[in-house]
N, C-alpha and C positions, 0 to 999 in steps of 0.2 A: 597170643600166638599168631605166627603168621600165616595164612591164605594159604594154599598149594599151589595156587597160580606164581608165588612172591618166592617160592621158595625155589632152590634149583635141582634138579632130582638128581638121586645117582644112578649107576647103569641098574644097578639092582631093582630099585624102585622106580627103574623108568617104564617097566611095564604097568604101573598101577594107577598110573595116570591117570585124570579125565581129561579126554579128547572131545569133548565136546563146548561148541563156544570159542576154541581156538582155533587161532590163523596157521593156515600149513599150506603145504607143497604133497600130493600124492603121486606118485609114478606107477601108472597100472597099465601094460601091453604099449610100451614103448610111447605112452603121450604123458603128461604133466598134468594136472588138476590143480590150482588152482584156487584158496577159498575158506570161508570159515567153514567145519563141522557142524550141521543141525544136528544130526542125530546118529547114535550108534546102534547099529542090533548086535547079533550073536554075530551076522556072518561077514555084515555088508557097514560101510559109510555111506551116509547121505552127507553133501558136503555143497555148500552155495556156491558157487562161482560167478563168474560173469554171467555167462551164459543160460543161468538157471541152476536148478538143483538138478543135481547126480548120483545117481547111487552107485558105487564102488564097492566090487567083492576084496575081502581083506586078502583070498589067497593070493597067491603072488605077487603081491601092492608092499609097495613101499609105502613110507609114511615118513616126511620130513619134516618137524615138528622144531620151532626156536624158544628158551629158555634162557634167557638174562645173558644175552647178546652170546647163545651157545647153542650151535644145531648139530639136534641129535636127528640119526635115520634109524628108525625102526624096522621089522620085517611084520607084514601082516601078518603072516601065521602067528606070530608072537604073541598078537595081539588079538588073535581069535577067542571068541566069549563076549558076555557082557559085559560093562566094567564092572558090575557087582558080584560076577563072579571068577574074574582076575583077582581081584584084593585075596580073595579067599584061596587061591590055588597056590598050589608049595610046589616050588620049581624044584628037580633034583641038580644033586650038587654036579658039576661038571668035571670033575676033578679024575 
């Protein structure tokens, strides 16, 4: 089987992601971030930059994340939780 790094997610399953370890783009209060992801909590990213480590609230952060030469943009809210308990949460249907 392959990796879920290797694999390329669909919108559905792009919220289940781990975001941790990967290269990204955040846009939080009109600046850019820059950086690999150390670590996730429930509310905030910590994410390496140049300039040091940052910690970034998810609410109104974007999240530009690249998948096999394909960039998706997330909204934080979306992505509010830990990743262990994203996996578990049942989206209602939008329809």
């Amino acid at each position: 089987m392959k990796r879920d790094q290797d694999r390329s997610p669909t919108e559905k399953s792009l919220l289940k992601i781990r975001v941790i370890g990967r290269q990204c783009e955040i846009k939080y209060a009109g600046k850019f971030f820059s950086g690999r992801i150390e670590n996730e909590t429930r509310n905030t990213w910590k994410i390496r930059t140049i300039n040091g480590l940052k910690m970034i609230p998810k609410d109104h952060a974007k999240l530009q994340i690249t998948f096999n030469n394909h960039q998706y943009e997330i909204n934080g809210n979306q992505m509010k939780g830990r990743h262990e308990d994203r996996i578990k949460r049942r989206r209602k249907r939008q329809w």
